[in-house]
Backbone as a printed PyTorch tensor [residue, N CA C, xyz], in Angstrom:
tensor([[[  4.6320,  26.5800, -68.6090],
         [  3.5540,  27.1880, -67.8580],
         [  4.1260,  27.7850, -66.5770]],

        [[  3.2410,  28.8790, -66.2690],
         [  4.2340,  29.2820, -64.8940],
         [  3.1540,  28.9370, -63.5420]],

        [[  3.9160,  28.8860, -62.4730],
         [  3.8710,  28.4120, -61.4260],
         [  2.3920,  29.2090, -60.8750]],

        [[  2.1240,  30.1570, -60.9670],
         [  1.1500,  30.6360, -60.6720],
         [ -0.7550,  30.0310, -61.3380]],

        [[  0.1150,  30.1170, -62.4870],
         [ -1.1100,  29.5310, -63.5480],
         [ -1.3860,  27.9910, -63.4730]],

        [[ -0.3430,  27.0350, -62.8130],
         [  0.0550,  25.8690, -62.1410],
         [ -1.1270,  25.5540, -60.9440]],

        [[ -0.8430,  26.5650, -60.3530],
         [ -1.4210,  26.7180, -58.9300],
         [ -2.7480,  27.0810, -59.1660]],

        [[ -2.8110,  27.4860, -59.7110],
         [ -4.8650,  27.8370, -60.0740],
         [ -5.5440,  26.8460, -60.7780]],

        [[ -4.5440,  25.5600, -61.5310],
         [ -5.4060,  24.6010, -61.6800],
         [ -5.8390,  23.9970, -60.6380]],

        [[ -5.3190,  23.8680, -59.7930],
         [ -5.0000,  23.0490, -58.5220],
         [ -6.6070,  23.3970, -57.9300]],

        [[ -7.2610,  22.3990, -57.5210],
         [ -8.4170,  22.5710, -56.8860],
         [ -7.8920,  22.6810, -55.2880]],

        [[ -9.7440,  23.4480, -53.9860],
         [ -8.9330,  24.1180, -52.8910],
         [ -7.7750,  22.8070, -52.2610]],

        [[ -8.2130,  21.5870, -52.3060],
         [ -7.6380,  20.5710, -51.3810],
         [ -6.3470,  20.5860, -51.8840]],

        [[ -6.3510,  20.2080, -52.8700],
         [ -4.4940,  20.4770, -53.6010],
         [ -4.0060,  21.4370, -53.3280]],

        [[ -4.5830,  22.7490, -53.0930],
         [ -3.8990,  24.0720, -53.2950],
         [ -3.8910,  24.1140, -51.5090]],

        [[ -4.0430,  23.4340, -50.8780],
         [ -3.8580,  23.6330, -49.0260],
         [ -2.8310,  22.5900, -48.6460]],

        [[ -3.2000,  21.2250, -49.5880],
         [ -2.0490,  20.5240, -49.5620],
         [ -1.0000,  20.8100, -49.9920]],

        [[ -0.5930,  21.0930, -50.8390],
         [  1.0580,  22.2210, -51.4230],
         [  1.1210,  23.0100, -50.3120]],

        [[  0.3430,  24.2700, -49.9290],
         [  0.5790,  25.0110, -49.1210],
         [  1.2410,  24.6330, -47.4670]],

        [[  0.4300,  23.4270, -46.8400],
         [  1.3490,  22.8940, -46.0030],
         [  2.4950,  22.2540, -46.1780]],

        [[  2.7380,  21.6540, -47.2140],
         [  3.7940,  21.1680, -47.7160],
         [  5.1030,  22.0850, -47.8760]],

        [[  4.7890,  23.1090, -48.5000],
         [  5.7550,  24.3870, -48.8840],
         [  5.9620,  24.5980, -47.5590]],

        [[  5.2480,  24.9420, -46.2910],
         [  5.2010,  25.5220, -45.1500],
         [  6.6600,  24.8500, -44.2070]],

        [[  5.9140,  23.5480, -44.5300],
         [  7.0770,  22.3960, -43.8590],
         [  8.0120,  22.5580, -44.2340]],

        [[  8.5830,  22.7510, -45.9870],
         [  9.7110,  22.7910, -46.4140],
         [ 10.6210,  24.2360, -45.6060]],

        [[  9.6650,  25.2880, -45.6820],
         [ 10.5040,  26.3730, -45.6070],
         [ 10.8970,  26.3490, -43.8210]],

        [[ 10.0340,  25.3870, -43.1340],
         [ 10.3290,  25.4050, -41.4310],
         [ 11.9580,  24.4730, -41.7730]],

        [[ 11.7750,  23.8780, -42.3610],
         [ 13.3580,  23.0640, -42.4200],
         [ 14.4690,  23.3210, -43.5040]],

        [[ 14.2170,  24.6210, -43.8150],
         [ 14.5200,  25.3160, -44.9760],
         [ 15.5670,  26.4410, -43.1810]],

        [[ 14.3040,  27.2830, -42.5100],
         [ 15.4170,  28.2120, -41.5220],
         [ 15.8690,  27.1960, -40.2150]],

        [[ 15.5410,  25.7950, -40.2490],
         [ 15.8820,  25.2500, -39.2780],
         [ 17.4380,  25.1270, -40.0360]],

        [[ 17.2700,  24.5550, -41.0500],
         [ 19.0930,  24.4520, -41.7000],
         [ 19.7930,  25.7730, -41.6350]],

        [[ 19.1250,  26.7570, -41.7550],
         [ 19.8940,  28.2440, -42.1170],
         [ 20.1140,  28.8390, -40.5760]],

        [[ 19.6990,  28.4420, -39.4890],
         [ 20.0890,  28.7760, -37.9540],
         [ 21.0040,  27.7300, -37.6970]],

        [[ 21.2880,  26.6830, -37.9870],
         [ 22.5700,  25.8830, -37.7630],
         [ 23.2720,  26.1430, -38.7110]],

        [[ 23.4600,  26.8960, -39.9180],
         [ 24.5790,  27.3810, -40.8280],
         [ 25.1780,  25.6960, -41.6490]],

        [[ 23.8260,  25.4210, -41.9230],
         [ 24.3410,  23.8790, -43.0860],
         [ 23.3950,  24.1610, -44.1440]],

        [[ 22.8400,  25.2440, -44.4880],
         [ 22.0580,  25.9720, -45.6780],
         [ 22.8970,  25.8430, -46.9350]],

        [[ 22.3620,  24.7050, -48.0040],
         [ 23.2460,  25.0750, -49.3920],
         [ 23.0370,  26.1370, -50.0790]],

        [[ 21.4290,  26.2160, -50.2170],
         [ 21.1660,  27.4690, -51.2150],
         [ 19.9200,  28.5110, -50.6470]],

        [[ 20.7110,  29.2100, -50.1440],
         [ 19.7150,  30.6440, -49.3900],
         [ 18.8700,  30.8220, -50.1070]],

        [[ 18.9330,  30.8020, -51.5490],
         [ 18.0340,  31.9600, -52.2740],
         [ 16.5760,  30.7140, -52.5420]],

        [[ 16.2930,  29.7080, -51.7890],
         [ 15.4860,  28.8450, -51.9000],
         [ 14.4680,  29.3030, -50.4110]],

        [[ 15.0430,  29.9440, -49.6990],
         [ 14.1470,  30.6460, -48.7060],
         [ 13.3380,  31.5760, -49.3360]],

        [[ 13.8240,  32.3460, -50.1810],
         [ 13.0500,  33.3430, -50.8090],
         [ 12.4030,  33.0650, -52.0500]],

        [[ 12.6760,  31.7490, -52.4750],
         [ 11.4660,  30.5880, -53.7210],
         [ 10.3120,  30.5690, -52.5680]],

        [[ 10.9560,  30.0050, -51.3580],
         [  9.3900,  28.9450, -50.8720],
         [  8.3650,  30.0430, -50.1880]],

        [[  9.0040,  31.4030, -50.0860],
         [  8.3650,  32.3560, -49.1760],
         [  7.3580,  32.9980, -50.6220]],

        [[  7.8160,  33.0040, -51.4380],
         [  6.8080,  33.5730, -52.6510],
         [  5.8550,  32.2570, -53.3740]],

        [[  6.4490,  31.2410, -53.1130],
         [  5.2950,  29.9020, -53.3570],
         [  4.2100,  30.3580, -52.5580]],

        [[  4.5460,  30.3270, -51.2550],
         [  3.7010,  30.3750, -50.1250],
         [  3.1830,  31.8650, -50.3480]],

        [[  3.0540,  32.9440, -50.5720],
         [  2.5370,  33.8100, -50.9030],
         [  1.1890,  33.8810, -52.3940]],

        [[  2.1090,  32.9780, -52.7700],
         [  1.1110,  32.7460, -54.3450],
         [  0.0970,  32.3960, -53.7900]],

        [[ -0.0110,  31.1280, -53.2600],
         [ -0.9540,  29.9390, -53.1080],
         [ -1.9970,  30.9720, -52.4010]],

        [[ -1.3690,  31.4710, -51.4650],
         [ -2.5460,  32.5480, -50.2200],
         [ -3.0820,  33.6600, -50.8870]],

        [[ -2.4350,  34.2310, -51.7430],
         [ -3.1010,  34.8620, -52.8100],
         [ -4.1680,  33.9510, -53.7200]],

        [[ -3.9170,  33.1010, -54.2250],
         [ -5.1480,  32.2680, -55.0770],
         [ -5.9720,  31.9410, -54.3610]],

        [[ -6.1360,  31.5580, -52.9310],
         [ -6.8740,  31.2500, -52.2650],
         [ -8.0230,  32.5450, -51.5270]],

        [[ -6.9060,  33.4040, -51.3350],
         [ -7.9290,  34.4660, -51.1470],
         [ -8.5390,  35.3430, -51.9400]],

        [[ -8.0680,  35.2780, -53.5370],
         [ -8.8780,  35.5250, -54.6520],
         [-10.2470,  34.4690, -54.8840]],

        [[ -9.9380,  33.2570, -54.7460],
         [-11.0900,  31.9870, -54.6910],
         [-12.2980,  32.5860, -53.8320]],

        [[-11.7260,  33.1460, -52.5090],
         [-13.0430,  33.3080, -51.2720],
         [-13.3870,  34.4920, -51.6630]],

        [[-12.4360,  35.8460, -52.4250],
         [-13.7520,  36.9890, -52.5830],
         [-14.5140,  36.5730, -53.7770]],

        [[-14.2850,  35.5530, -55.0320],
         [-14.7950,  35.1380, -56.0940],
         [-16.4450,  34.6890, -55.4010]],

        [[-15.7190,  33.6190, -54.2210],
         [-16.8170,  33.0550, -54.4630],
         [-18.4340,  33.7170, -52.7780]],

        [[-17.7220,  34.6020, -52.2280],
         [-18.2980,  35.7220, -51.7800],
         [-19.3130,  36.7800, -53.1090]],

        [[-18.7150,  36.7980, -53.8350],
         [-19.1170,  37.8910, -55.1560],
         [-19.9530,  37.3560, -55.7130]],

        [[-19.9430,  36.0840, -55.7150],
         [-20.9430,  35.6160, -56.3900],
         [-22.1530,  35.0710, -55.5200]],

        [[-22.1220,  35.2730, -54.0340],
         [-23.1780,  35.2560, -53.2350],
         [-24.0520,  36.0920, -53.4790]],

        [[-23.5560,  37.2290, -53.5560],
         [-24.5380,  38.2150, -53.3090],
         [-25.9390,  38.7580, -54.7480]]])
């Protein structure tokens, strides 16, 4: 299953909890990469598109459920 389709099971509380979670990772993700003890760079650019997903599902959730206000 992919990560996206992962993430949309995820109800909002899960899907804010990952999201801070990812957030944290990637703050100690460039805290390692400004002191130059970074093993794997290309994990900055995993957690920056996690974190993009999630804010995307979430802001698909609020015009869903906007759309269906009206």
């Amino acid at each position: 299953m992919s990560q996206a389709n992962s993430l949309r099971e995820m109800n909002e509380e899960q899907l804010q909890a990952e999201l801070e979670q990812t957030q944290q990772e990637l703050f100690q993700l460039r805290f390692q990469a400004s002191t130059e003890k970074l093993d794997a760079p290309s994990n900055l650019k995993k957690l920056r598109r996690t974190i993009a997903r999630i804010k995307t599902i979430q802001h698909e959730r609020l015009l869903q459920a906007a759309g269906s206000e009206s």
